[in-house]
C-alpha positions as CSV (number, residue, x, y, z in Angstrom):
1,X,1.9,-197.6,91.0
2,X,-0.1,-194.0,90.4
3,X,0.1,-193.9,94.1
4,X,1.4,-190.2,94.1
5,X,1.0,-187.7,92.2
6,X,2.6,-184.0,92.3
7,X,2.5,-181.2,90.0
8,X,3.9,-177.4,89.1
9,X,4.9,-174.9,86.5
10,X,2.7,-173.9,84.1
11,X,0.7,-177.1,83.5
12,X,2.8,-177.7,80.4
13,X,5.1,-180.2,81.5
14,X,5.3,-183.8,81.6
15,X,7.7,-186.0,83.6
16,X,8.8,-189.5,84.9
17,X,10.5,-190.0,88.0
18,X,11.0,-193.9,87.4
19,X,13.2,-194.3,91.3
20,X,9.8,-193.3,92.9
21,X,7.6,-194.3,90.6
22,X,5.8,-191.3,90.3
23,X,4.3,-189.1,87.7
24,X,4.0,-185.6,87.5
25,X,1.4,-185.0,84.8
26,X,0.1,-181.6,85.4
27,X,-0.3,-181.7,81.1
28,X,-2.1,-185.1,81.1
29,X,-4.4,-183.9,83.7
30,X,-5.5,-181.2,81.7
31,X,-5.6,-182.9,78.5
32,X,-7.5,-185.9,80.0
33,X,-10.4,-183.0,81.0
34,X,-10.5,-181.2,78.1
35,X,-10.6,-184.4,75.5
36,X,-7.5,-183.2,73.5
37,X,-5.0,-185.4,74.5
38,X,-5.2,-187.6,70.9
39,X,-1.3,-188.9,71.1
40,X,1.6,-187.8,72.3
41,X,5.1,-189.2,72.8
42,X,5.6,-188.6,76.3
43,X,8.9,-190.4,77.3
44,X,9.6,-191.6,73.6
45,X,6.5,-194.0,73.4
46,X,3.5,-193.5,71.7
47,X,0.3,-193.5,73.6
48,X,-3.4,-193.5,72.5
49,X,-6.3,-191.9,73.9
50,X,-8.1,-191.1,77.2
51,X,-7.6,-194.7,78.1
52,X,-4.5,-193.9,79.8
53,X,-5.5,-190.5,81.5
54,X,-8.8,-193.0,82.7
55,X,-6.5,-195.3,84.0
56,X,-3.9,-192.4,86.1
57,X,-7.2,-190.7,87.1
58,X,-8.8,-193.9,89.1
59,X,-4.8,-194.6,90.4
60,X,-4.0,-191.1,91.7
61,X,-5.7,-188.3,93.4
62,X,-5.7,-184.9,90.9
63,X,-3.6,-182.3,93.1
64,X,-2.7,-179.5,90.2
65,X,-1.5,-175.9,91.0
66,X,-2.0,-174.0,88.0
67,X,-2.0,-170.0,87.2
68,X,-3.7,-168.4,84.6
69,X,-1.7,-169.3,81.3
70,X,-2.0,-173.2,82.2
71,X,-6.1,-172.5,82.7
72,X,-5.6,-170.9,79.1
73,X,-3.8,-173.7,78.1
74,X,-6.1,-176.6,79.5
75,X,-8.9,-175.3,77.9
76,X,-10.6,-172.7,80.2
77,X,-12.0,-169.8,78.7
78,X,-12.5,-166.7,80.5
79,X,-13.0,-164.7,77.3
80,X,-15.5,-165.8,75.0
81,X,-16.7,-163.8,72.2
82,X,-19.9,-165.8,71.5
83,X,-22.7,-164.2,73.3
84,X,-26.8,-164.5,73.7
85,X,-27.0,-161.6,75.7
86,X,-25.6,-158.0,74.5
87,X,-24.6,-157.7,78.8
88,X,-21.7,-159.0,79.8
89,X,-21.3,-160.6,83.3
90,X,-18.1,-161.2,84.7
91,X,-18.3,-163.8,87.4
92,X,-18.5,-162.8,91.4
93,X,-18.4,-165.4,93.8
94,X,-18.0,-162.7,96.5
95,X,-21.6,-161.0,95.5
96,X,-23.7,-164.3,95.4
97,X,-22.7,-165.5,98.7
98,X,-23.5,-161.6,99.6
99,X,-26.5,-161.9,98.2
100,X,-27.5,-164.7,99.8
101,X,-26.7,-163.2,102.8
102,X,-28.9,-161.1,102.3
103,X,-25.9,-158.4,102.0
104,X,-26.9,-155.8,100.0
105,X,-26.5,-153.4,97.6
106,X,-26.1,-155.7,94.6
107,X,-24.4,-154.5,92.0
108,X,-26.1,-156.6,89.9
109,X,-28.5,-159.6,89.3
110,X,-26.9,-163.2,90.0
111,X,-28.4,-166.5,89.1
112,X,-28.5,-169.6,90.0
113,X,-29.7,-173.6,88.8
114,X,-30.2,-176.6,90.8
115,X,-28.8,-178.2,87.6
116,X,-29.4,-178.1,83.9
117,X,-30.1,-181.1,81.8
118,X,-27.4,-182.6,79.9
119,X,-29.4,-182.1,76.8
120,X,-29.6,-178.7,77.5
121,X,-25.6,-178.5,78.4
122,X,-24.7,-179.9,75.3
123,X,-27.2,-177.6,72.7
124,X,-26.5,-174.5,74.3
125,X,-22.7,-175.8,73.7
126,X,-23.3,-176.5,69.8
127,X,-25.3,-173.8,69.2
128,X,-22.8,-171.1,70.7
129,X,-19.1,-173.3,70.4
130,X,-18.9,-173.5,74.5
131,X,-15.3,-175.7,73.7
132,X,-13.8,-178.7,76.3
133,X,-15.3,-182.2,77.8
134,X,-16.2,-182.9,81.4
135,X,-15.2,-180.5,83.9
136,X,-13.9,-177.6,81.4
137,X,-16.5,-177.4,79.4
138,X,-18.7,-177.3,83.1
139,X,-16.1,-173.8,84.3
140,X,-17.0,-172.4,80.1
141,X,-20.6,-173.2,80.4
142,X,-21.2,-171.8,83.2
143,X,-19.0,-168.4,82.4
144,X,-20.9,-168.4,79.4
145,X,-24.1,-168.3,80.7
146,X,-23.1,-166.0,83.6
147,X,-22.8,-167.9,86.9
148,X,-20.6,-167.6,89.4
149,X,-19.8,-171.2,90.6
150,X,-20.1,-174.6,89.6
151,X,-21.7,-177.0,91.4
152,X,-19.9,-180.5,92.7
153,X,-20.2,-183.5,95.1
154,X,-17.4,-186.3,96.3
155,X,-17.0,-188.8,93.0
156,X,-18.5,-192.5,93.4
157,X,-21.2,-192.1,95.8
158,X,-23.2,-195.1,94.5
159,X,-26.8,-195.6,96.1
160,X,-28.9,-198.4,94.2
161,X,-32.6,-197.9,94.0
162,X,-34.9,-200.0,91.9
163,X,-36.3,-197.1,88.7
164,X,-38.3,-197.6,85.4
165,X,-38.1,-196.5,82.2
166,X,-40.0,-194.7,79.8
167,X,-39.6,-192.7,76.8
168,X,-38.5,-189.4,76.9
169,X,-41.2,-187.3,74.6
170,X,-39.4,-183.7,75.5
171,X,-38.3,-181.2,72.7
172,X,-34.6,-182.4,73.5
173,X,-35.1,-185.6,74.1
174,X,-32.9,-188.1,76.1
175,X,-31.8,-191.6,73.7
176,X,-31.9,-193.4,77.1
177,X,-35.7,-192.5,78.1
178,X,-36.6,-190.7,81.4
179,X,-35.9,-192.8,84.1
180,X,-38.4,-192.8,87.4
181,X,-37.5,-194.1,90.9
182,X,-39.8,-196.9,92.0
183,X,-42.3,-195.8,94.3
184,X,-44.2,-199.3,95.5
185,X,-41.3,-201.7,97.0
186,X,-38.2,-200.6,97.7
187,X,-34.6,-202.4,98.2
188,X,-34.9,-202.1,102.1
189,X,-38.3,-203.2,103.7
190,X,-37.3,-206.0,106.5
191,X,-34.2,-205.7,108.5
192,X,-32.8,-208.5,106.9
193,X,-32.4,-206.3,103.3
194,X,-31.2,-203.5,106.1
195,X,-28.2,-205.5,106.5
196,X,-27.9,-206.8,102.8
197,X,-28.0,-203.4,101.3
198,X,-24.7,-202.3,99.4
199,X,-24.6,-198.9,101.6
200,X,-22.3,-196.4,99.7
201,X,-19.1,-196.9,101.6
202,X,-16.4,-193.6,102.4
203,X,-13.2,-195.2,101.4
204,X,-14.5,-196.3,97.8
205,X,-15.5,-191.9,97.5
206,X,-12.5,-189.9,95.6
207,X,-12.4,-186.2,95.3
208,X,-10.8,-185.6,92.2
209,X,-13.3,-183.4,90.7
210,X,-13.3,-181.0,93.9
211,X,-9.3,-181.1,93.7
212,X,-9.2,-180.2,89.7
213,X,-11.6,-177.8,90.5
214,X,-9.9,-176.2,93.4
215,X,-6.8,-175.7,91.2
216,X,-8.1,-174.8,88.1
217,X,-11.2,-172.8,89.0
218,X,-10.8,-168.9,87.8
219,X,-10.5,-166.8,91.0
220,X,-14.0,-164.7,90.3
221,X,-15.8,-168.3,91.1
222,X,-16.2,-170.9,93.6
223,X,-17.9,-174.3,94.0
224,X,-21.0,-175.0,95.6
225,X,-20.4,-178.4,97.5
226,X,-24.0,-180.6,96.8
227,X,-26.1,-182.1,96.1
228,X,-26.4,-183.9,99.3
229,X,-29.0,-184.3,102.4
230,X,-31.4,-186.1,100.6
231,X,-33.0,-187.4,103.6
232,X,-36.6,-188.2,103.0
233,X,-35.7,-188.7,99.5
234,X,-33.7,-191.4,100.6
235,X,-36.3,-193.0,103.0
236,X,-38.6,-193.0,100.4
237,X,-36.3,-194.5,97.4
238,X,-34.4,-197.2,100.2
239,X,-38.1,-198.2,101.6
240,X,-40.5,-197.0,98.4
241,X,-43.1,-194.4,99.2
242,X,-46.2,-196.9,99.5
243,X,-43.9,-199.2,102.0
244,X,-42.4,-196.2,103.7
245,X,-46.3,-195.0,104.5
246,X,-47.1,-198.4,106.2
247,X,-43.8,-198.4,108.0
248,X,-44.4,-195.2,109.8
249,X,-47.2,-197.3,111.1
250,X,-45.9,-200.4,111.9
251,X,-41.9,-200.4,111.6
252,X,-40.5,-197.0,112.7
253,X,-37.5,-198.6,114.4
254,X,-36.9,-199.5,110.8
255,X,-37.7,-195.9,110.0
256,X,-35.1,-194.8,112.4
257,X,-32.4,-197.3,111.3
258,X,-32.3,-196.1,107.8
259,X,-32.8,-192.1,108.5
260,X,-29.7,-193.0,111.3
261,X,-27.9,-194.7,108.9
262,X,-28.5,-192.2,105.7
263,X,-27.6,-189.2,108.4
264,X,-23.9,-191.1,109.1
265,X,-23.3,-191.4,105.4
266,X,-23.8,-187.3,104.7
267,X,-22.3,-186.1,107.7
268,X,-18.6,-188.0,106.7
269,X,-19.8,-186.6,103.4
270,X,-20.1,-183.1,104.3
271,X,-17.2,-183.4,106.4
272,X,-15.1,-184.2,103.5
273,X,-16.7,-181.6,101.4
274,X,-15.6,-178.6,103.9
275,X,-12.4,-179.6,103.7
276,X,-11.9,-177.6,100.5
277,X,-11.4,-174.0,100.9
278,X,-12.7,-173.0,97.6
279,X,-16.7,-174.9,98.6
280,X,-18.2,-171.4,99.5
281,X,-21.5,-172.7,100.0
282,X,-23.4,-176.1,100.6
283,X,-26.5,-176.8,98.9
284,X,-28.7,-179.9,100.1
285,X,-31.7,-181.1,98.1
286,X,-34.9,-183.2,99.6
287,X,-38.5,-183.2,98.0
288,X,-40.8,-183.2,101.3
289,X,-43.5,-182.5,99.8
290,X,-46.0,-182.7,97.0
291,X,-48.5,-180.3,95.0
292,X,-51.1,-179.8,98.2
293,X,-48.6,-181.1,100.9
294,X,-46.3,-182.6,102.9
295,X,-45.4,-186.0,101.5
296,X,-45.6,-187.4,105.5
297,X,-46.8,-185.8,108.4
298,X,-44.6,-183.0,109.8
299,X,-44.3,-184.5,112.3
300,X,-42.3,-187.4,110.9
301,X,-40.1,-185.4,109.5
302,X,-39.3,-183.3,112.5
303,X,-38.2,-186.8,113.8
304,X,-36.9,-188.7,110.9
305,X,-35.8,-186.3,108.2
306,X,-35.3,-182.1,109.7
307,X,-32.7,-183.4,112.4
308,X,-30.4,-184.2,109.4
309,X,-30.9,-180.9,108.1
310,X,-29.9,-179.0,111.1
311,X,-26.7,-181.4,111.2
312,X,-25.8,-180.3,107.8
313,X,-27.1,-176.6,108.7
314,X,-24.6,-176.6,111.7
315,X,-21.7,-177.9,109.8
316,X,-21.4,-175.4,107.4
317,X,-22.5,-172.7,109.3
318,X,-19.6,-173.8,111.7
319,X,-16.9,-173.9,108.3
320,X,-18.8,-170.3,107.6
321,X,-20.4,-171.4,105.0
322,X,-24.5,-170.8,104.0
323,X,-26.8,-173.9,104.1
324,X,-28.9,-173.9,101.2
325,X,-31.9,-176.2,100.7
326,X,-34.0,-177.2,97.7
327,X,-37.1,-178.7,98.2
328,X,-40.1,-179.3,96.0
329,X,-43.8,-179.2,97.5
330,X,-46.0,-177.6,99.7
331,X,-44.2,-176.9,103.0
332,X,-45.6,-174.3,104.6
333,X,-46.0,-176.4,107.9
334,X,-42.7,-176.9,108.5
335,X,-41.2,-173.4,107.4
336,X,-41.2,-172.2,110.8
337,X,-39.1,-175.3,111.8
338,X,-36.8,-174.9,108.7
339,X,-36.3,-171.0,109.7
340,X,-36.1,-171.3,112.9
341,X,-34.9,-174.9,114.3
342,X,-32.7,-176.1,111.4
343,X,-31.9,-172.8,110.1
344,X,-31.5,-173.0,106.4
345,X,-30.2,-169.7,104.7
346,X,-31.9,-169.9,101.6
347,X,-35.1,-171.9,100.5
348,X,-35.0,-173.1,96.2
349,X,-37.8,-174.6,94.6
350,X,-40.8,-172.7,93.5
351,X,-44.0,-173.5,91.6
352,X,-47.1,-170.8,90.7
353,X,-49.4,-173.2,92.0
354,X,-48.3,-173.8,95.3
355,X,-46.7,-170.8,96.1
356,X,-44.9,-168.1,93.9
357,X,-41.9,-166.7,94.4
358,X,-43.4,-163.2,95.0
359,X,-45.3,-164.2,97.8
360,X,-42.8,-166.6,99.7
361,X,-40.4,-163.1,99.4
362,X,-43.3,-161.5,101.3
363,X,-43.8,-164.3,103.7
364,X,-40.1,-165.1,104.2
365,X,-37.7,-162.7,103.2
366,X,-36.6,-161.0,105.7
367,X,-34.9,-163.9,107.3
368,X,-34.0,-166.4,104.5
369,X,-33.0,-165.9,100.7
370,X,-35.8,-167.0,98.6
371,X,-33.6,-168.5,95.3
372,X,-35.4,-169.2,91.7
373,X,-38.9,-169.3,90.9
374,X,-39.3,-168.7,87.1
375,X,-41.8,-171.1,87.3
376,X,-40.8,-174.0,85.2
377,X,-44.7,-175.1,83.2
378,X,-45.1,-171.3,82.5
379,X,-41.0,-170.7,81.0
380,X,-42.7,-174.5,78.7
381,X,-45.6,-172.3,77.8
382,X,-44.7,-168.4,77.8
383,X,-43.6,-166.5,74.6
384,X,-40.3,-164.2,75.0
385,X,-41.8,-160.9,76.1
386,X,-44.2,-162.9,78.5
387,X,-40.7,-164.3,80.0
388,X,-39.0,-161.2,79.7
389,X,-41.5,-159.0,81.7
390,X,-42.5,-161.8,84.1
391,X,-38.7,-161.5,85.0
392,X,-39.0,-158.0,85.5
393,X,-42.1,-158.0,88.2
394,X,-40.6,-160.6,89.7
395,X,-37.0,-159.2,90.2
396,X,-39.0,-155.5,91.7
397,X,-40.2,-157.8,94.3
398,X,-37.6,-159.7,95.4
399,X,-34.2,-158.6,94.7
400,X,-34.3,-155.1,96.9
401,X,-32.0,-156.1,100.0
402,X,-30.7,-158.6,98.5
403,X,-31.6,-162.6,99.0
404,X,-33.0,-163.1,95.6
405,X,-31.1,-164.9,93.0
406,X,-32.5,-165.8,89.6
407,X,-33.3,-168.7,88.3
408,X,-36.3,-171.4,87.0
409,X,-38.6,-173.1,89.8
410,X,-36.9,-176.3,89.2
411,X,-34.1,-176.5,87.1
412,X,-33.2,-176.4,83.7
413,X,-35.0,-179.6,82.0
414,X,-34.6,-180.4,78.7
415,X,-38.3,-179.9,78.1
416,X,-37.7,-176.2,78.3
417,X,-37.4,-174.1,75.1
418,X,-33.8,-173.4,75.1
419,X,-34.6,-169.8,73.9
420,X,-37.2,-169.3,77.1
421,X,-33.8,-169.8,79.5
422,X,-31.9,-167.8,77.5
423,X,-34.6,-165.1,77.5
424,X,-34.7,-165.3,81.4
425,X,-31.1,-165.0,81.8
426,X,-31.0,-161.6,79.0
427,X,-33.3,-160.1,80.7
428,X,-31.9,-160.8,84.4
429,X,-28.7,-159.0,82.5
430,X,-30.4,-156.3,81.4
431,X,-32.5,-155.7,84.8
432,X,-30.5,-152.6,87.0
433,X,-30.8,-152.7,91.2
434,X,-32.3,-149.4,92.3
């Protein structure tokens, strides 16, 4: 049984303790997350593939205490000479949560992504030789392109929601289409599918990502613990939006069940997320709300859907950590309420033709970071000097005193020229805080 699992030394080594029955695999570890184990002959036998790192990795939690030679040697690379910018940025996990503290003076500009597509990921990879699978390739990528943290949940959080299909006409398009949620009927609209729906249970979640992460991580970066809080996201998917609307009506105990229920599920998530000391900052994600507004009343979601965001907000805030909060939409109704009840530190999500990031910085920024904006139809559209001077205006206005991080309205789809992101991260490089 891979019920234990301990390991030391300078992630090189590989032995059995067959009295125990445990393994200390610090090497196959490694190897399994940067794809080059191939073979080996580990105790004299001959073994094949990431089949058997696969199997140890669902058997045993990852607990690895590396220093830097072992990150060297499992694939991490802090020094790469392959570069799209002529600026060099050294992580500094330190300065983004300063900056989002709104802590200045900034030595420089940081950035930050609610994700980028994996189509993205993997041509930026090709193009520049960003090397190692799954999680090392994630610590690279992110070096590479001058972040300070990478982003990661609990493993096997499974919520089922009914989605469609269609083909995915973007300029790095995805073999298995773009997938869209169903918006009509829902898995939950009775309370007899309440009680048949296969709710994502605590003790089938694993942290191994978090705990690889926490022990092979360079110091200069942290994790962001997220994406989670999707609380009207997940009344809309459980119910459908259409059923969800008539429910406010005519079923809100149902309403309340499922908000109650979804509110349980990320609070014993977050819990377990603040348990590592190297999650310097929580980010939650929940589209309220649509091009022209809210996508129900604020006042149902100051009693189905903000509660949960204060419960998150107080969590972290009480493990010292900032609450950020990604939301797509017009909001402005229930600003005041995320400001001042829930108490979000930093607001993402930004498009020109709701509200720019320019003017929410006005509006907002001398209590909350405003994060993003590079509005994501105009970085489709814009030619390189557009992009490079639109970066420039916008960083005047809102990086002085800190609370301004860089980034695309959105995130990082594949739809996006990859040469427009690049051109927005260059020019964030080259931009100088008075």
């Amino acid at each position: 049984h891979f019920d234990e699992h301990r390991a030391g030394g300078r992630g090189d080594e590989i032995g059995f303790n067959f009295k125990r029955t445990k393994l200390i695999w610090t090497a196959a570890i490694n190897a399994f997350h940067t794809g080059r184990m191939t073979g080996g002959q580990p105790g004299g036998k001959s073994f094949s593939g990431n089949v058997v790192w696969k199997s140890l990795l669902k058997r045993a939690p990852i607990i690895v205490s590396l220093d830097s030679p072992a990150r060297l040697a499992c694939g991490i690379d802090t020094t790469m000479t392959r570069q799209f910018s002529k600026i060099d940025v050294t992580p500094d996990w330190e300065g983004l949560v300063r900056c989002i503290r709104r802590q200045g003076p900034l030595r420089r500009v940081h950035f930050i992504e609610l994700y980028l597509d994996g189509e993205v990921q993997e041509a930026i990879s090709r193009q520049f030789g960003v090397a190692g699978n799954d999680l090392v390739r994630q610590i690279n990528l992110q070096r590479f392109l001058g972040y300070d943290y990478v982003l990661m949940g609990l493993d096997n959080v499974v919520w089922t929601f009914p989605h469609h299909v269609a083909d995915d006409t973007a300029g790095l398009a995805r073999a298995s289409g773009r997938g869209f949620v169903e918006s009509g009927r829902g898995p939950i609209t009775n309370w007899e599918e309440f009680e048949r729906y296969p709710w994502p249970v605590p003790t089938q979640w694993n942290s191994r990502s978090l705990e690889w992460l926490t022990a092979n991580l360079p110091d200069d970066m942290c994790i962001i613990g997220g994406l989670c809080s999707h609380f009207a996201e997940h009344l809309s998917r459980l119910m459908g939006y259409e059923t969800l609307c008539l429910a406010l009506y005519d079923q809100r105990e149902l309403v309340k069940a499922i908000a109650d229920r979804v509110l349980e599920i990320d609070r014993v998530m977050l819990a377990r997320l603040l348990e590592f000391d190297r999650v310097k900052i929580i980010w939650g994600s929940d589209d309220m709300g649509f091009r022209t507004g809210p996508l129900i009343s604020p006042a149902d979601l100051r009693e189905f859907v903000l509660p949960g965001h204060k419960l998150m907000a107080q969590m972290a805030h009480a493990a010292g950590r900032p609450y950020l909060l990604h939301c797509c939409g017009q909001i402005t109704d229930i600003m005041p309420d995320l400001i001042d009840d829930v108490r979000i530190d930093a607001r993402h999500s930004f498009e020109d033709v709701i509200e720019p990031v320019t003017e929410a910085k006005r509006r907002y920024g001398q209590r909350i970071a405003l994060l993003g904006g590079l509005d994501v139809d105009f970085l489709c559209r814009a030619s390189i000097p557009a992009i490079r001077e639109r970066v420039r205006r916008t960083l005047e206005v809102c990086l002085p005193g800190g609370g301004y991080c860089l980034g695309t309205g959105n995130s990082v789809t594949n739809y996006i020229p990859v040469e427009n992101y690049l051109a927005m991260l260059d020019a964030g490089r080259k931009f100088s805080p008075a």
